[in-house]
C-alpha positions as CSV (number, residue, x, y, z in Angstrom):
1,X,50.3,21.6,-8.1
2,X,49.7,22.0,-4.2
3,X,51.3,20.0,-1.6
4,X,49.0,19.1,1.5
5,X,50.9,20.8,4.6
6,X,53.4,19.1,5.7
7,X,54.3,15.4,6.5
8,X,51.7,15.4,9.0
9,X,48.9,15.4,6.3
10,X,50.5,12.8,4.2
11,X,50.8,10.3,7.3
12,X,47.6,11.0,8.7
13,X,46.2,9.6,5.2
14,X,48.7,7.0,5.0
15,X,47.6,6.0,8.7
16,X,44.0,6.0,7.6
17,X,44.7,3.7,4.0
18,X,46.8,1.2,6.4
19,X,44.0,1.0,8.8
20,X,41.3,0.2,5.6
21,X,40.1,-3.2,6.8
22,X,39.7,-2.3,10.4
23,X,37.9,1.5,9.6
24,X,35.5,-0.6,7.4
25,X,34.7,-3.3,9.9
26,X,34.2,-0.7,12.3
27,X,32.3,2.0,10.5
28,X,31.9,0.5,7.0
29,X,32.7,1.3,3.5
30,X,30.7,4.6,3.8
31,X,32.7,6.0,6.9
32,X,36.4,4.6,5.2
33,X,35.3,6.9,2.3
34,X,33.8,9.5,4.5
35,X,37.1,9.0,6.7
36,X,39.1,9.4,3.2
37,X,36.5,12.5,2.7
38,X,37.7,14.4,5.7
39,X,41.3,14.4,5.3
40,X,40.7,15.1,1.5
41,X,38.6,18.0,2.8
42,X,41.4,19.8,4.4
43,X,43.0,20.7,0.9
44,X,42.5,23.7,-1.2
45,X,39.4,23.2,-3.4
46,X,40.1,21.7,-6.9
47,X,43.0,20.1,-5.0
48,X,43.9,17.1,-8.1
49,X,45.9,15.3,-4.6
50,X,41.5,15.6,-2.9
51,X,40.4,14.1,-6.6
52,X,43.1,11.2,-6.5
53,X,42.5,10.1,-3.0
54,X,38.8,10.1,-3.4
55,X,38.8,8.2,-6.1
56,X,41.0,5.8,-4.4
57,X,38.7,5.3,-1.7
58,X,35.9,4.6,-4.1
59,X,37.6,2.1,-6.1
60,X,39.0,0.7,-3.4
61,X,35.0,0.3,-1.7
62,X,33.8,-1.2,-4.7
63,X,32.5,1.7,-6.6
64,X,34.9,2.0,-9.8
65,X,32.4,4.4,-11.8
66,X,32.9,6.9,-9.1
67,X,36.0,6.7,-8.9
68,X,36.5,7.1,-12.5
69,X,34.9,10.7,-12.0
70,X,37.5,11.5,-9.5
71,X,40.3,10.0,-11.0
72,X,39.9,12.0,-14.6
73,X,39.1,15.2,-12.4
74,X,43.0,15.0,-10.4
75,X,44.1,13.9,-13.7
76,X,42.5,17.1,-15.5
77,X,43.4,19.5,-12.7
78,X,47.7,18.2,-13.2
79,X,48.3,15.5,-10.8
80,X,51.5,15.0,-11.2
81,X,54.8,12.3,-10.0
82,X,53.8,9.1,-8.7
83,X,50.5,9.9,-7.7
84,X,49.7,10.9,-11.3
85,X,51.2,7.3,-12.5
86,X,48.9,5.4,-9.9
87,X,45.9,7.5,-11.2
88,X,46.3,6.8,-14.8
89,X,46.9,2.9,-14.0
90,X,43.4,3.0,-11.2
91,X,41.7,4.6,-14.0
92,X,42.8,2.1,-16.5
93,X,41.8,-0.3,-14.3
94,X,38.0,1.0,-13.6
95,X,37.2,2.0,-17.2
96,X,37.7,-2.1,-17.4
97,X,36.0,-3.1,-14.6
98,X,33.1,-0.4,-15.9
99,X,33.1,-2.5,-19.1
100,X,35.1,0.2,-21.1
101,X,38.4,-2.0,-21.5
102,X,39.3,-0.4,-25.1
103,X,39.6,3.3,-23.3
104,X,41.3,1.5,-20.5
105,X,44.2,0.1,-23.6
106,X,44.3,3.5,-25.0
107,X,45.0,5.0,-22.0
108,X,47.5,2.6,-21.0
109,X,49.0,2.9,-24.1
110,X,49.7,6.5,-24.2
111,X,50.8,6.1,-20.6
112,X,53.3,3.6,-21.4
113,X,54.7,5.3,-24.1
114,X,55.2,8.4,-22.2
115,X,58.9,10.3,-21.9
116,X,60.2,8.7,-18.2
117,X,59.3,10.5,-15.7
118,X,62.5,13.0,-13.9
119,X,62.8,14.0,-10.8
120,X,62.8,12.8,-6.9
121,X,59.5,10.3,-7.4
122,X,61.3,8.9,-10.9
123,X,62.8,5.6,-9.9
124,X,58.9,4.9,-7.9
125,X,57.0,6.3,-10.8
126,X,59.3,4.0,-13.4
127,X,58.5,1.0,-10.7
128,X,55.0,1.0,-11.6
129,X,55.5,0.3,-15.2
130,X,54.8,-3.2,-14.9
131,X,51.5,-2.6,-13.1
132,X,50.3,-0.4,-16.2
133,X,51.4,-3.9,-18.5
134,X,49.4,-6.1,-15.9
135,X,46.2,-3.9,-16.5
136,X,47.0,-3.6,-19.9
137,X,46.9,-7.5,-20.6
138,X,43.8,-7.4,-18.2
139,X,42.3,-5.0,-20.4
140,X,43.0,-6.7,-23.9
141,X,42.5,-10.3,-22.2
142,X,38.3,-8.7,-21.8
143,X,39.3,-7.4,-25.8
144,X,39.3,-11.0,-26.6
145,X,43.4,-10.6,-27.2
146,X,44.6,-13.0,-24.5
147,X,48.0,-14.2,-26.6
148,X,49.0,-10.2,-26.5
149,X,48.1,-10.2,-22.9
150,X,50.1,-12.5,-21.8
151,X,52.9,-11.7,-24.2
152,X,53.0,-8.2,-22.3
153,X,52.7,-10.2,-18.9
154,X,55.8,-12.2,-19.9
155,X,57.9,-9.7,-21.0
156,X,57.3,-7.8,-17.7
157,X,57.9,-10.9,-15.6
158,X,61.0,-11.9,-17.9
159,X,63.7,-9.4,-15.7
160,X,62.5,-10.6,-12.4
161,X,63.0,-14.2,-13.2
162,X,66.3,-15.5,-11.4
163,X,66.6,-17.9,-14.4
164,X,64.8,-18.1,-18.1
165,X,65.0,-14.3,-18.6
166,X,65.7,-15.0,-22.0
167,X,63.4,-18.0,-23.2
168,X,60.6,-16.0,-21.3
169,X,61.5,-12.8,-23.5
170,X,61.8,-15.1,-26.5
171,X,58.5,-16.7,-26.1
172,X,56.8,-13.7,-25.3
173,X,57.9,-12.7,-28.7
174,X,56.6,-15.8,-30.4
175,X,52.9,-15.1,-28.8
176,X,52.6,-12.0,-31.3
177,X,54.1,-14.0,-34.2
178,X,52.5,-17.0,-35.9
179,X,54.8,-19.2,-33.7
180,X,56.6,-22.4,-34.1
181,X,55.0,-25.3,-35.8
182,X,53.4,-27.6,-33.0
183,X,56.4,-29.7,-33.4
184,X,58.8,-26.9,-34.1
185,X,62.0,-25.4,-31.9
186,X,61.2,-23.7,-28.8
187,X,63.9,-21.7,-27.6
188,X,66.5,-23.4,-25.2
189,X,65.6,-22.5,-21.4
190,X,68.4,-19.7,-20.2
């Protein structure tokens, strides 16, 4: 896959995302994107890096179906490292805002059972894991299948906690089983 040239490209875009709010007070959501557009532009045709941040821009400007469009292109034409990851979770998280939320869990399925990722953008790209179970539970929460949802959102939460790691696992567990009687055990705070 092509690299845009040089750091200069990738912090003139960076520039331009962390300026979003004041670009689109100034000149709207139609100059953000055609401000996205221009730099986007300056790659090779084809470029999947072009597709990605397009579709970024749309999503980001309210127009998910768009950016579904641009997202599968990058994804079609190899996007790869963390940009790929990110792309795979936006789309995810457009097919469900498009109303499509049982491609958005297959997708985020496959994603999440993927080999881990090797290389310099590894540790970033393994980072966003929990993002892909947030979406997920988003995803099968509009599927009607809140209990799994949240027992994804749990067990991704569970290692950040600085206490309760385990009862947060062990509950999490007990949302995809029948559970303990109303007046059962619950497992002992950790």
């Amino acid at each position: 896959m092509e690299q845009p040239d040089g750091d200069d490209w990738e912090t003139r875009l960076e520039r331009t995302w962390s300026r979003m709010d004041a670009l689109v007070a100034e000149r709207g959501e139609d100059g953000f994107r055609a401000a996205v557009e221009a730099l986007a532009a300056e790659l090779p045709a084809g470029s999947a890096v072009a597709d990605f941040e397009r579709g970024c821009a749309h999503d980001s400007t309210g127009l998910p179906e768009a950016a579904v469009r641009f997202y599968r292109a990058a994804l079609r034409t190899g996007l790869t490292g963390l940009r790929r990851r990110r792309a795979v979770v936006q789309l995810a998280s457009s097919l469900r805002n498009t109303g499509r939320p049982q491609e958005s869990v297959a997708l985020l399925r496959a994603e999440l059972a993927r080999a881990p990722e090797e290389g310099p953008e590894a540790a970033e790209v393994a980072a966003l894991e929990d993002a892909a179970r947030a979406t997920l539970a988003l995803a099968l929460t509009d599927l009607g299948r809140a209990r799994e949802g949240v027992s994804l959102v749990l067990t991704a939460l569970a290692p950040h906690l600085p206490r309760y790691q385990r009862s947060m696992a062990a509950y999490a567990r007990l949302l995809m089983e029948d559970g303990p009687a109303p007046d059962g055990p619950v497992p002992h705070p950790g």
